[in-house]
C-alpha positions, 0 to 999 in steps of 0.5 A, a space after each residue: 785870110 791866109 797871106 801870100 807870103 805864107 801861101 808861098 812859104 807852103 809851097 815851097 815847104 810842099 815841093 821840098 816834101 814828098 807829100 803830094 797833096 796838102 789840105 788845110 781848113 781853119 775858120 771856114 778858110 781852106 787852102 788845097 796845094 797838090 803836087 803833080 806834072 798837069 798843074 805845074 802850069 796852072 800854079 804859074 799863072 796863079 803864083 804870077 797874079 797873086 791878087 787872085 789868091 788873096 781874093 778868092 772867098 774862104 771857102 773856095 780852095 786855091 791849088 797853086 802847084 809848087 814849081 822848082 824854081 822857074 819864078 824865081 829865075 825870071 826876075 834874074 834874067 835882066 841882072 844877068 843881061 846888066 852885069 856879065 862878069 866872070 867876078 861877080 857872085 850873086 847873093 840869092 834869096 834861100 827862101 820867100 820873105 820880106 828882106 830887110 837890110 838892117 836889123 832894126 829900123 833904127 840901126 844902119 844897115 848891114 852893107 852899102 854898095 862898095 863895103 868889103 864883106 868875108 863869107 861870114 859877113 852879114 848882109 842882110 835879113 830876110 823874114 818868113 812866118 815871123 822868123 828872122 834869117 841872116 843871110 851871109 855873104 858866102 864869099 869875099 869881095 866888094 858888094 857891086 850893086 843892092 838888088 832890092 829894097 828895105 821891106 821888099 819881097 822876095 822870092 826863093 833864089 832871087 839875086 839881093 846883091 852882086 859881090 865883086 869876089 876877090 
């Protein structure tokens, strides 16, 4: 069955693409993504109950359409009402995954609420299709607040951390 993260991964992969259709059967699993105006709606209210995509039998074909990044922005919207601060820069998700704050479950973590960062400091991973990406901070200054947690997903252009730039 396919999973949520991959599904996920898909669409935004489509909507980057000039293709506007994609079709995809393996095992008796057929997944179906279209691309166009009438069904970016209908892609919302299935992105937004993800139970009903990892339910739905193999054979049925799921059609999310791939919006920009209206999703993603809702989750922001109360950070932004929490912290209204010319200074602080958010650190956002480049892409769907799960992130990580540490490079193993062994090893401490890439950054703590008051540790000072530069634009090349690493600040955590996020994972996609079994790809490891480290994320960096992109400006100076001191991490203000950690938005998610170890092992959470998350989506394209959610905050992850503020950074109080210097």
């Amino acid at each position: 069955m396919f999973k949520i993260q991959e599904i996920r991964e898909l669409i935004k992969l489509i909507d980057k693409s000039s293709i506007d259709e994609f079709q995809y059967e393996n095992d008796g699993e057929k997944i179906v993504l279209k691309k166009n105006e009438t069904s970016i709606q209908q892609g919302l209210e299935q992105a937004a109950a993800p139970a009903a995509i990892q339910t739905a039998p193999p054979a049925q074909a799921v059609q999310p359409a791939a919006a920009p990044s209206a999703p993603a922005e809702a989750p922001a919207a109360p950070v932004a009402e929490k912290k209204e601060d010319a200074n602080l820069h958010k650190i956002e998700s480049p892409m769907v995954g799960t992130f990580y704050a540490s490079p193993s479950p062994e090893t401490p973590v890439y950054v703590k609420t008051g540790d000072k960062v530069s634009k090349d400091s690493i600040v955590c991973i996020i994972e996609a299709m079994k790809l490891f990406n480290e994320i960096e901070a992109e400006v100076n200054g001191e991490i203000v607040e950690i938005l998610v947690e170890n092992g959470q997903l998350v989506e394209y252009g959610q905050p992850l951390f503020l950074v109080k730039a210097e």
